[in-house]
Every structure is written in structure tokens, then in C-alpha cells.
N, C-alpha and C positions, 0 to 999 in steps of 0.2 A: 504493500500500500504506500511505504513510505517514499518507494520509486515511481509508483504513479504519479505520485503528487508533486516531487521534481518534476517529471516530464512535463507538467501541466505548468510549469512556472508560477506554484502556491506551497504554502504549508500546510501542515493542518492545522498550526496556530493562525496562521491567515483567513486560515475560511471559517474560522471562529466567529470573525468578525466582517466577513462580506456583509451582512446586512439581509440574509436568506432566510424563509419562516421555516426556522425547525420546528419538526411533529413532535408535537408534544406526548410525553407516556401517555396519555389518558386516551389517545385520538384510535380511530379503529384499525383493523391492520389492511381493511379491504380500502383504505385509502391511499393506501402503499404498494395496493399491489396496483390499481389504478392508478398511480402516477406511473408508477415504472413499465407499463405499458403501451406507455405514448409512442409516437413514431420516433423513425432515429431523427440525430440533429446533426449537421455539418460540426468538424471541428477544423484549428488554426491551422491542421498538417495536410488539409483537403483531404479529409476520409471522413467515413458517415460513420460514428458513431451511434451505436444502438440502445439502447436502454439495455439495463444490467439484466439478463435471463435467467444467467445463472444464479443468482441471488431470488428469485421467481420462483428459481427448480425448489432450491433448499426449505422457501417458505412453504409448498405447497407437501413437500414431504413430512414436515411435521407441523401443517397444521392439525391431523387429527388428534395428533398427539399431545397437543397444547388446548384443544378447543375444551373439553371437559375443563380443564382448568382455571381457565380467563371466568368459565360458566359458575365456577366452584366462587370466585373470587368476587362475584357482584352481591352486594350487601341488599337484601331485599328491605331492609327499614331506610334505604339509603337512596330510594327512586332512581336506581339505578346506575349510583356512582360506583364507580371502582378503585380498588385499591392499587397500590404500585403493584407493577408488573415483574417479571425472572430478572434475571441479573440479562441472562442469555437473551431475552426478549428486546433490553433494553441496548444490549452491544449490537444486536440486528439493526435495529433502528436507527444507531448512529452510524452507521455503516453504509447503510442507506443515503441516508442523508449526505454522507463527506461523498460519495460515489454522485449523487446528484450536483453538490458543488463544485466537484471535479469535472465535471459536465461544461457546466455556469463557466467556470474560469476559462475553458478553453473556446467557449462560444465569444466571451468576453474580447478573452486576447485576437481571437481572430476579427472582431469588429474594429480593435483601434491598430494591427498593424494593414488590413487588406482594407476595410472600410475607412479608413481616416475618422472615426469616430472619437467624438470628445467625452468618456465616458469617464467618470474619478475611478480612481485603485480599485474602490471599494464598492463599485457598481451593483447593484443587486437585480433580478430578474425583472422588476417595474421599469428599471431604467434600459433597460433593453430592450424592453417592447414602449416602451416611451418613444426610444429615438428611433425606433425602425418605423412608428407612427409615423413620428414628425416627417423623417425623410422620404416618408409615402407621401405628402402632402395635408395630412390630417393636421388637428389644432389637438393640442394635450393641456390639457391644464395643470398647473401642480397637484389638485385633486383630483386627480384619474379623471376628469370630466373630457370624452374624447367626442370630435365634433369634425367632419370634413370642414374644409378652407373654402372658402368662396373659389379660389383660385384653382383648387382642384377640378372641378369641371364633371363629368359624367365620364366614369372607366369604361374603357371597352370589354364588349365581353368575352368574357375567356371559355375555354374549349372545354372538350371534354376531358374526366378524369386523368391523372396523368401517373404514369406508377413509374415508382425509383426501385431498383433492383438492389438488393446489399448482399452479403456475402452470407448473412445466416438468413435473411429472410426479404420476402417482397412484401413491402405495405404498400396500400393504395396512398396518394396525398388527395383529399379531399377537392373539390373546386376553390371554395374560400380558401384554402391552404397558398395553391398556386396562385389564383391571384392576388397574395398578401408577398410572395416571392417578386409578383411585376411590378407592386407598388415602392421597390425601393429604389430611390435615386436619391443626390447629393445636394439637394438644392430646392427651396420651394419658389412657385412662380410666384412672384409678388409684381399686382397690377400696379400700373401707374396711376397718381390723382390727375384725372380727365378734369377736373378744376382748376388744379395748381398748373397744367398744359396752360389752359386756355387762359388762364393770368397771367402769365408770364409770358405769351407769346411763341411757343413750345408749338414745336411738334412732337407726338408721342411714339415709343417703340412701338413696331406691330409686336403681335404676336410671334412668340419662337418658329422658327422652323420645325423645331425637336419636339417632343412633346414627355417633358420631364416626371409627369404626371403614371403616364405609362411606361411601367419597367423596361429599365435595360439588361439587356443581357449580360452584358460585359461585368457593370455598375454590380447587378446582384452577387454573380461570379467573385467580384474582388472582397464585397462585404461578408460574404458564405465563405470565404477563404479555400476556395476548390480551382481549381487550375483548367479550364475549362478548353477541349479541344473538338471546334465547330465543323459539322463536316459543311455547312456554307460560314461565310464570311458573318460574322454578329452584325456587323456595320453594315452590311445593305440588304441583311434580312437572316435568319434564321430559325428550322422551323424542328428541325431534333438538332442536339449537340449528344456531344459525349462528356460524361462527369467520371474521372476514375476509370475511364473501362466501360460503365455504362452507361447507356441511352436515358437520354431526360428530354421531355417534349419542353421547349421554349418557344412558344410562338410568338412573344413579341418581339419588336426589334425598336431600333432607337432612330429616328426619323432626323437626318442629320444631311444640313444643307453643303450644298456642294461647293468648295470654294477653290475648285480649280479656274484660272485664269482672271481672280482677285487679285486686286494689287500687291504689290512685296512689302512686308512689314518684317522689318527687324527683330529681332529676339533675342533679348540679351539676360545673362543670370545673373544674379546680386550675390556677390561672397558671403561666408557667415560673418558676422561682425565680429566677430575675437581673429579673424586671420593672422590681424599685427596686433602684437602684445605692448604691454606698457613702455619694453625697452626699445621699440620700435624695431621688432623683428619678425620674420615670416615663421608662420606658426603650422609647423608640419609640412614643408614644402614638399618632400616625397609624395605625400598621398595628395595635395592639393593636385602637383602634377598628373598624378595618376584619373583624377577627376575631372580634371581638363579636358585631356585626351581623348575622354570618353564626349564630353560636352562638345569634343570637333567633330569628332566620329558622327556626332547627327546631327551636325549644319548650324550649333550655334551660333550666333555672329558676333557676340565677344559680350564680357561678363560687366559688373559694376562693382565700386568697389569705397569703401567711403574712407578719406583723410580725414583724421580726428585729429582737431586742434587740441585736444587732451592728454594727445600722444607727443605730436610732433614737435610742439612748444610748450612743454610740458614743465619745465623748470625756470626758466630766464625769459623774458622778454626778448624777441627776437630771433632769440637763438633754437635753430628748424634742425630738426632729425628727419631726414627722409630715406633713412637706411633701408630699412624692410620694408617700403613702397618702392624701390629703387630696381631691388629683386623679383618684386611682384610682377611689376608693367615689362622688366625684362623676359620673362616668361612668359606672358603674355606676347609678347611681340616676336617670338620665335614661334609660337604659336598659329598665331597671326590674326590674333583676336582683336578687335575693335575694344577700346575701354571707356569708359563710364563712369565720373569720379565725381565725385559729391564732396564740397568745400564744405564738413560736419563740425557746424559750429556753437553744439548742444553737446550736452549730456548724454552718455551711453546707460541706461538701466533703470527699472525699474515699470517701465511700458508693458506693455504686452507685443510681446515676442522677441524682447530684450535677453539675451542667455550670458551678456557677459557686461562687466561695471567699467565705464569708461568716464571718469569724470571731467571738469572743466580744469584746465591748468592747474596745476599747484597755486603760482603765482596769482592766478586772480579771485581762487580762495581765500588765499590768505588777504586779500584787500577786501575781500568779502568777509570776512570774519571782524573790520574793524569799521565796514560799511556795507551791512547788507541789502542798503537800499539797491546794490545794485543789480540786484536781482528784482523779479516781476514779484508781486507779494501783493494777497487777497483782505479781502476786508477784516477779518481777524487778525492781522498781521504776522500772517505766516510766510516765509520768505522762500520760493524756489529756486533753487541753484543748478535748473537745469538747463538755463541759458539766459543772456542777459537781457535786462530792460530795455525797451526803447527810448526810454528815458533819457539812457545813459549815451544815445549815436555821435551827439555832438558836446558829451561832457566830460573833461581831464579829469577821469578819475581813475586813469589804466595807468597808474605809471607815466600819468604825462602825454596818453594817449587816449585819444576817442575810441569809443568803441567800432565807430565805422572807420580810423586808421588803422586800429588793429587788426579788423577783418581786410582790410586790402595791402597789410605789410603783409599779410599770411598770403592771398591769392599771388602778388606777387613772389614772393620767394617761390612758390608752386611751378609758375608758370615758368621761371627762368631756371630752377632745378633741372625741368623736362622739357625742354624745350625744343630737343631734337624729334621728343615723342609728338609733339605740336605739330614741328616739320611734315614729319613723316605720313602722320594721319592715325597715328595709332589711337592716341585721345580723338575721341571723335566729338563728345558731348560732356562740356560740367555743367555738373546741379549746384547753386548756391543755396546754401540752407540758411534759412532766414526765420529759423523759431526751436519749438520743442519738436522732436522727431524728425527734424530737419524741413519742416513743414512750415507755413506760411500762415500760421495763427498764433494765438495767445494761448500760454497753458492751461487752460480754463479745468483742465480734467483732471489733473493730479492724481493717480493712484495713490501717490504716497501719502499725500492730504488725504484720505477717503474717500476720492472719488467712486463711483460704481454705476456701471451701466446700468437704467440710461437715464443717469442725472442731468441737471440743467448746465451745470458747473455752476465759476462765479467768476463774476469779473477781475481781471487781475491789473488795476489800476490806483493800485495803494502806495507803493512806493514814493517818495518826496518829490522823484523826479518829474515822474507821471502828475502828481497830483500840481505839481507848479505847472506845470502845460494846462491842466483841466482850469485852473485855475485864472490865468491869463486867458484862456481861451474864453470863458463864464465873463468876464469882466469886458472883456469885448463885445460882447452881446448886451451888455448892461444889465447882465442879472447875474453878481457875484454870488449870489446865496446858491444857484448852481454849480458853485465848484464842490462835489462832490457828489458819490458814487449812488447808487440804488441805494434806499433802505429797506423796500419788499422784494427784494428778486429772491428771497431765500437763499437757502444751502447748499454745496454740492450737488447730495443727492435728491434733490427736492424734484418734483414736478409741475410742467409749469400752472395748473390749474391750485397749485396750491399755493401760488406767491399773488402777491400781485400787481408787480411788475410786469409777469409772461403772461397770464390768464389772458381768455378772451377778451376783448376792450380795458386790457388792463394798461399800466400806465407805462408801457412800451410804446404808446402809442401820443402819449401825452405832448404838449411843450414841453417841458423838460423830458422827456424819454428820448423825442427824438434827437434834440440837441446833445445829448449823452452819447447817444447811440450813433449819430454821426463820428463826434469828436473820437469816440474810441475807438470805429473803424477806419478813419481816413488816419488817423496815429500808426495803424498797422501798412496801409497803404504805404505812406510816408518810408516808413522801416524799409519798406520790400522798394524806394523806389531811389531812396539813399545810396541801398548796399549796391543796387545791379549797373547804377552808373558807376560806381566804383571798378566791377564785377569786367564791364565790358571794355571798359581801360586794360584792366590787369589781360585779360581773353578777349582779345581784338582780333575779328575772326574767328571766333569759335564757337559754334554752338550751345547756347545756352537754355537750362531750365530752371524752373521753379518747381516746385513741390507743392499742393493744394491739398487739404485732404478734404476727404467723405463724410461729412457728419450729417448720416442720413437720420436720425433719430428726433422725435419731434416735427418732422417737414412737414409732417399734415397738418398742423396749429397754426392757429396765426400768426403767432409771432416766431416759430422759429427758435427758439430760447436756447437750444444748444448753438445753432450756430451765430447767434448774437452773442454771447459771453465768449465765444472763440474768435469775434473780430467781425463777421460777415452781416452784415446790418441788410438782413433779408428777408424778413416779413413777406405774408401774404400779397401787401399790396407796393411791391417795392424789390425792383433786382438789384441785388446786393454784390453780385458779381460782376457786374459790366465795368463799375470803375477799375478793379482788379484787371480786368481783360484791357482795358484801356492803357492802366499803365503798362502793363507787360509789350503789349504793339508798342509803346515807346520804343523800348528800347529791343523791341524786338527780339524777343524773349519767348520759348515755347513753353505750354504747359504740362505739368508731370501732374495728373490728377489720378490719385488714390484708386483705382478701381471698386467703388461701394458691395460689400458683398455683406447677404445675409448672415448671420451666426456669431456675431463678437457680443450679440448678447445672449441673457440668461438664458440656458437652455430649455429651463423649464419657463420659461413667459411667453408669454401669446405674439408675436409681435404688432396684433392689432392694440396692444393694450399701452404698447409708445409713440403711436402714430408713424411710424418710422414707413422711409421711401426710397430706398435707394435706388431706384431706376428714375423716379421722377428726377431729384439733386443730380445722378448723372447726365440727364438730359437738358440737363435746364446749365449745368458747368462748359458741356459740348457745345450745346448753342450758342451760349457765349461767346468761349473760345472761336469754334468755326463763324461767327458769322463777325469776326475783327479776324478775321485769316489768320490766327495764332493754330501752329504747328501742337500735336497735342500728342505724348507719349502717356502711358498708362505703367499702373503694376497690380499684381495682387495683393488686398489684404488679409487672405488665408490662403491657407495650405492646399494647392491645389493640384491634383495626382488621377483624376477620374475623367471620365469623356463628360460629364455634363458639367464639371466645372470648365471645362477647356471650352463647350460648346456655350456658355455663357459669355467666358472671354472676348470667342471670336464674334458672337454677336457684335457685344458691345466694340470690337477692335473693326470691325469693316458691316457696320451698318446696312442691313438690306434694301430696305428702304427710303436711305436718305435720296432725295429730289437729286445732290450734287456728287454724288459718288464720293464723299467726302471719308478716313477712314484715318485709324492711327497712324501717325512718323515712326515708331516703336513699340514695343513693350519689353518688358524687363519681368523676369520669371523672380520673384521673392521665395526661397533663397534656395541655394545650394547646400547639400545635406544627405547623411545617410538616408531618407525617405524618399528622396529622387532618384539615389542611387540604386535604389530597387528593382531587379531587373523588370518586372511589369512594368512597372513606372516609369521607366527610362525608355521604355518602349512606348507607352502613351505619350509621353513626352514629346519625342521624336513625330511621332503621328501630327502632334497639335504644331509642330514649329514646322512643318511641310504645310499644313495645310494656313499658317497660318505669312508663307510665302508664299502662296498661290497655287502649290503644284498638286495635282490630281493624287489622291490616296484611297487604296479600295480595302487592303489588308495590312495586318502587321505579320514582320516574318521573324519567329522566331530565332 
């Protein structure tokens, strides 16, 4: 037993505490012998495990022999209660039970390494049929309350009975069985607000090509963890596969638009962010290479990679370590890869998806430490040091340096280190990061302050520097008494119907709100419009972006409340984006915008219950961008390894519908990792970066 439970990657002090309802003594034993009846269930190794029979044989041999006794043991003054059961009754029982956990764990493991599923350690069998709901397209509620999604639509119907052959026995699988296997896929369709379109001047996505609703083959296959060999191709239909050796009827297929002789879009991957370490050294260069290789071997067109001003001027002023970037871009350029490099002039850790700690210089901690104003800091006066104020662009308080000389003595020294790499074309494209995550907003969201999705945040305009700006600005208007911040926008994680700053007609809306809400996003504007005239000095000639993120959450309210504490002054009645697009045409500057993806919130919450839109904010960010002709590259914000998350991509990366054939300059794969390395994965991979330069794809070839 105790080598089962290895194999299964648990203990049995682990499955102690899964979270599993164990049978209690008193329960009956013909509930036991019906559990352990059920049909078999796929496990992580792609074999179908059966329910335990042998453990069936033994009960059913002595039950005659025990049944007078359990009969001897009920107390007739007692209506029926029973006393404890054999010693030997009760070793059954557990036996039982650690043989069904061992079960759980391996159904478990194989959901979060074949399905990318977000499941904790300690998962228990609700949670597994929870999320195999969800990713059918159902609503779950924290209270088991399950409910199709408007966006689900009407299943097709499914065929007749379908039977799986296993090696001790054939069970039927029932109808509802098979079609709970075609309801799984990675993504729910979330419609767009046909309101929020038509206010904004929007056209809306059509409908998928794909239809995510109805199972794929492929998608099931990876979550079931079975290695599945089709005698037709999954991808343009299949109607028996082989599972193991044996035949399984799949008749759906995944209805997937053809993007042969689509425009070429680039494809580039993002490194892990610890590649270069503190001392400014290449971290594992043997296997990076090794991964490389692989990334040419299927047509990537070169990778991304971010300079941390944490690293590189990490001790003195001025003085730049570009040792371990030196070795990176050379290998890359024997390669022959195209690179992608991001002027990161934040904080590394504590985000989400953060795995390693990269903080701000030594040197402007310690000036922080005896002036923390220079950091962004919220209405409680809590101060983050995950990058600096805008407060601080044009104030000596670096050492004698602005904060906007410091960022362009950094891009310089950059640009004249590599400068042959310039020459040559190997840099192809910099990102100047102009916030937290290198992203072109205000930290409004702090994890480390208690943020949590999907809170409002808070505005982060406390600082002295900030508030002498607000300040000056109020008194030019002739209303001093508005220098200062909201007093009802609430908490972090507040909602906005419960302040009353965000609420419907609430005073976001007000004389003072709007003057607020101007001043604080044309502050941000201002920031982003500072650094990039500096930017295109230092890269004259060079391809430049910005970073914008996705804060889909809240977009269906009026006010917007997430993305006004983040900078973006975007209300219902009011595009908040166009001044943004406007600067950027300045200076001729393309957009990097977040690719909005469902799932970074609560698993268990409804997401009609945040208002949230990520298709609408991406449509509404594109039209922006395309209709001021700004160049627009994209990335992912989750982990993406399956065909319907890739067929979401390339929706969104080469639009079917648009009027002007209009489509991405790039994307950038987030990130590089044992999980892409995956031989499936790498083979999907491969699949989506073919189809996602134009060229015709019918199969993958082992």
C-alpha cells in the first residue's frame, strides 16, 4: 500500500487531510459496495483505472459471515442504533476509503499537469467536479448552486451509447456521461456589453469561429490525461479514436477557422524572470540553451527579455553591470533570434506570477528609507516601493537626479553598451516600462497592501509630491478646498456599489469627481509622455512600446472604478483611452496591451457577480489604438498550453471581421518554462505559431 501511495504522489498522512467525506462506522456497508462499483476513471499515467474488485471479492465472501452479527449488535431499545463495529470491519473500511483517495489524487494530478487546472494541494472531489463544470461553460456557485451561463447556448446532441473496453471489464458510459466528457474546454465564452459597443462607438467581436461550448477532443484528451491516437485528424473532425489500444466513439470535433494565407505575425517568448540573478549573471545557461534550440526548431522568431534597473545599477549611481545581458543577447544572436527588451523600471515580486524578488536599487532604498515620499502611497499612508512617484519626474531627490534623468542615464548607457546589437537588427523592439509590472498605470492593486480580486483598489495620490501638484492644480481652478483625495471611494477591496464615490450616480460623477479624476489621469498621461520623449532620444530609430494592461473587472458599471483608481478616467459616458492613444501617435509609439483573459479571478465566483468584460475593454483598447494607426503587439495573461486558449489568441490577434483587415504587429508567448516544455505542449505550441504566420496546418506529427 505504502508503494501505491508513492506512485500516486500522496501519503497517507496527506490524504488524511484532502478534504474527502470519510464513511463513517455507523454508515451501511451496501454503501460501499455501491461506491466501489462505479465505472472506471482515467488516471495521470493514461490508463483507466477500475474500481477496486478485489476488495468486492473479499466483502462479498464474508459477508454471510458477519451479517448475523452487525444483526446481533442493533440494540432494539435503541431504534435502531448501532454499536461500534470488529476491529477487522473497521480496517476494511479504511482501506477502502485510502484506495478511493488514491483514486482522487491521481485524477487530481492529472487535471493540473494535462489540464492546466488551478486546483489547491488539497483539492477534494466538489472541487473537481466544480471546475470541470465551470470549464463546460456552467455557473457554480460557492454553494453547489449549478446553473448553465447564458453564454452556453443549447448543446448539440450526442449519439448513441458509447462503450470503453478495459482490460478486466466493459462498462457501458451512459449518454449524460459522454456528453459531460464534450463539455470540457478551457475557457468560457463571455459576450460582449452591446451597450458599452454602442457608447463608445465600438464595433463588437462576432461570434467565435470555434465553438468552445462543445467539447474538444484534443482539450478532453489533455484534461483525462490519456495520450490519444486518432485514426482521423481531431482538428478537422473525428469520429472513433483510439484510447490505450482501445476504440472510444468521439464525435465531436473543434470547429477551428482556417488561417492559412492570414497575414504574418511574429511570435516571440518572454524568458523567466530570475534568468539574470542579483550579480548580474546568466542563470543556467546550458539548459536555457538547450531550450532555445528547441524554440528554433519551430519557427520562433526570437524571445523577450527584461533589464532590471535593480540589477544593473544596483549599488552606485551610474555605475551599469551589463555582464549577464551581454551573454544572453550573444546567444541569442548566434541563434539568430530577434530580441525584445523591456527598460524594467519596477519592482520584481510579489504580483501574480512573480517567482522571483527583484527589488529597486539599493541606492534609492536607502533614500527611501529617509524619504518615503518617494514612492506612490495611499490614503492611509502606506508607502509602495514598487516603483517610483510621478511626483518625483522633475524633482532632485535621486542623488541630484530627477527621476526622469535617471531613467534616460539608464536607457542611455543601454543603448550605447549594445549598440552593435542596434546595428545589426538583432534588438528589434524596446518596451519602456512606465509603472508597476512595467505597465502604464498606478499601483492601485497592491497584493501586499490586501489587495484581492476584484477590488476597487485606491487611489494612490498621497505622497507630498503628488498632493503639491493636486494642490496647485485645485487652486487654479479656484476651488483650493479641492486639493484632496476621495473620502467615499472606500477600501481596496470594496465594491463599487458600496462607496460612494463609484456607485451609480455616485460622486465620480460630481464637480469635484470629475476634476479629481481628470487631474489624476492626465498626471499619469504626463508620466508616460515625459519618459518616451526621453525614450526616443536615447532609441532613435527603434521600435518602441508601451505596456497597457487589462483591467476588465467592473466594465459593466458606470463608473468603471477599477480602472479609474488605476489612472484610466473611463466611465460609461466618456473614453478614457483616446488621450492615451493620442499621446502614444506623438511620439509614435506602439501599443503592448495585456491580452484580457478570463480566470485571475476567484474560482469559485460567478463572474457575472463583478461585472467584468474582457472582450468588450479589448475592443474598445483596439479601436482606439487602430483607428490613431498605433501598431498594437499583445501577450498573454495566463498560462496558455491548449487549442482553445490559442484559438482565443488568434481570434483576438487577426480579427475576422474587422471592415480593415487590420491584425497584430506581434505577440509575445508569456513565458518560457518546464510547462511549455512539455512534449504535447510544444507540439501545440508549434501548431499555434504556424498558424499564427499564416501557413496552412491540418495535423501535428509526432
Amino acid at each position: 500500500m505504502e508503494t501505491e501511495m508513492q506512485r500516486f504522489g500522496t501519503s497517507e498522512e496527506d490524504d488524511e487531510d484532502m478534504g474527502l467525506d470519510v464513511k463513517e462506522e455507523g454508515e451501511n456497508d451496501e454503501d460501499d459496495d455501491e461506491r466501489n462499483s462505479t465505472p472506471s476513471m482515467v488516471g495521470v499515467d493514461g490508463g483507466l483505472v477500475t474500481s477496486n474488485r478485489t476488495n468486492n471479492r473479499f466483502q462479498h465472501q464474508h459477508q454471510h459471515q458477519h451479517q448475523q452479527q452487525f444483526q446481533d449488535q442493533l440494540t432494539p431499545q435503541g431504534g435502531g442504533q448501532r454499536r461500534c463495529r470488529p476491529t477487522e470491519e473497521k480496517e476494511r473500511t479504511k482501506l477502502r476509503e485510502r484506495q478511493r483517495r488514491a483514486i482522487t489524487a491521481k485524477i487530481l494530478a492529472g487535471l493540473r499537469r494535462h489540464g492546466n487546472y488551478n486546483l489547491r494541494v488539497r483539492a477534494d472531489i466538489n472541487d473537481v467536479i466544480a471546475a470541470l463544470a465551470r470549464e463546460a461553460g456552467w455557473v457554480v456557485l460557492p454553494d453547489g448552486t449549478t446553473f448553465p451561463s447564458r453564454s452556453q447556448g443549447v448543446r448539440p446532441a450526442t449519439g448513441a451509447s458509447t462503450t470503453v473496453v478495459t482490460s478486466s471489464t466493459s462498462l457501458p458510459l451512459q449518454q449524460n456521461q459522454v456528453a459531460s466528457l464534450r463539455g470540457i474546454s478551457s475557457t468560457c465564452q463571455i459576450g460582449m456589453n452591446d451597450e458599452a459597443c454602442q457608447m463608445k462607438g465600438l464595433y463588437g467581436p462576432s461570434s467565435s469561429a470555434y465553438d468552445t461550448s462543445a467539447s474538444t477532443h484534443s482539450q478532453s484528451s489533455q484534461m483525462l490525461g490519456v495520450e490519444v491516437d486518432g485514426q482521423d485528424d481531431p482538428i478537422i473532425g473525428v469520429s472513433v479514436d483510439t484510447v490505450g489500444g482501445r476504440q472510444v466513439d468521439m464525435r465531436s470535433k473543434l470547429q477551428e477557422r482556417d488561417f492559412a494565407g492570414t497575414p504574418y505575425v511574429p511570435v516571440y517568448v518572454s524568458l523567466p524572470l530570475g534568468s539574470i540573478n542579483m550579480k548580474c549573471e546568466l542563470v543556467d545557461p546550458d539548459n536555457l540553451l538547450k531550450q532555445l534550440r528547441i524554440l528554433k526548431s519551430i519557427n520562433v522568431d526570437g524571445v523577450m527579455i527584461d533589464c532590471w534597473w535593480g540589477i544593473v545599477e544596483a549599488h552606485v549611481p551610474q555605475e551599469y553591470n551589463w555582464k549577464g545581458y551581454k551573454r544572453l543577447f550573444q546567444m541569442a544572436r548566434e541563434l539568430k533570434f530577434k530580441l525584445q527588451v523591456v527598460m524594467s523600471f519596477h519592482e520584481c515580486g510579489g504580483n501574480v506570477g512573480d517567482d522571483v524578488c527583484i527589488p529597486l536599487p539599493h541606492w534609492v532604498a536607502e533614500i527611501g528609507r529617509s524619504n518615503p515620499d518617494i514612492f506612490f502611497t495611499d490614503r492611509s499612508g502606506r508607502h509602495n516601493p514598487e516603483c517610483l512617484s510621478w511626483g518625483i519626474d522633475k524633482e532632485r531627490v535621486l542623488r541630484g537626479r530627477t527621476a526622469s534623468e535617471v531613467y534616460f542615464d539608464y536607457m542611455r548607457s543601454f543603448r550605447v553598451e549594445f549598440d552593435d546589437y542596434f546595428v545589426d537588427g538583432t534588438i528589434s523592439m524596446i518596451e519602456i516600462g512606465l509603472g508597476p509590472c512595467g505597465e502604464l498605470r498606478y499601483p492601485s492593486n497592491p497584493v501586499k497592501h490586501g489587495w484581492r480580486y476584484p477590488g476597487v483598489g485606491e487611489f494612490q495620490c498621497y505622497d507630498r509630491y503628488m498632493l503639491k501638484s493636486l494642490t496647485k492644480a485645485a487652486e487654479s481652478r479656484g476651488h483650493s478646498f479641492w486639493a484632496r483625495g476621495p473620502e467615499n471611494a472606500g477600501s481596496y477591496n470594496s465594491r463599487p456599489r458600496e462607496t460612494g464615490f463609484f456607485c451609480n450616480g455616485g460622486d465620480y460623477d460630481s464637480y469635484y469627481g470629475r476634476f479629481f479624476l481628470n487631474w489624476y489621469s492626465q498626471l499619469l498621461t504626463n508620466h508616460a509622455d515625459r519618459v518616451l520623449s526621453l525614450a526616443k532620444f536615447a532609441f532613435e530609430g527603434t521600435f518602441i512600446t508601451v505596456k497597457l494592461p487589462g483591467i476588465h473587472w467592473w466594465y459593466k458599471t458606470e463608473s468603471h472604478a477599477a480602472e479609474l483608481t488605476a489612472g484610466f478616467y473611463n466611465p460609461s459616458n466618456r473614453d478614457g483611452y483616446a488621450p492615451v492613444m493620442e499621446m502614444l501617435k506623438k511620439h509614435e509609439v506602439a501599443l503592448n496591451f495585456t491580452l484580457a483573459q478570463m480566470g485571475i479571478s476567484d474560482p469559485h465566483m460567478d463572474s457575472s457577480e463583478v461585472l467584468e468584460d474582457p472582450d468588450g475593454l479589448a475592443w474598445q483598447v483596439m479601436n482606439a489604438a487602430w483607428d490613431s494607426c498605433i501598431p498594437i503587439i499583445s501577450e498573454n495573461s495566463l498560462p496558455c498550453v491548449d487549442k482553445v486558449s490559442y484559438n482565443h489568441v488568434l481570434e483576438k490577434a487577426k480579427p475576422q471581421n474587422d471592415p480593415d483587415g487590420r491584425h497584430y504587429s506581434a505577440f509575445t508567448y508569456l513565458r518560457l518554462g518546464p510547462l511549455l516544455m512539455e512534449p504535447h505542449n510544444i507540439m501545440e505550441f508549434e501548431r499555434f505559431i504556424k498558424r499564427m504566420h499564416g501557413e496552412a496546418v491540418l495535423e501535428i506529427h509526432a
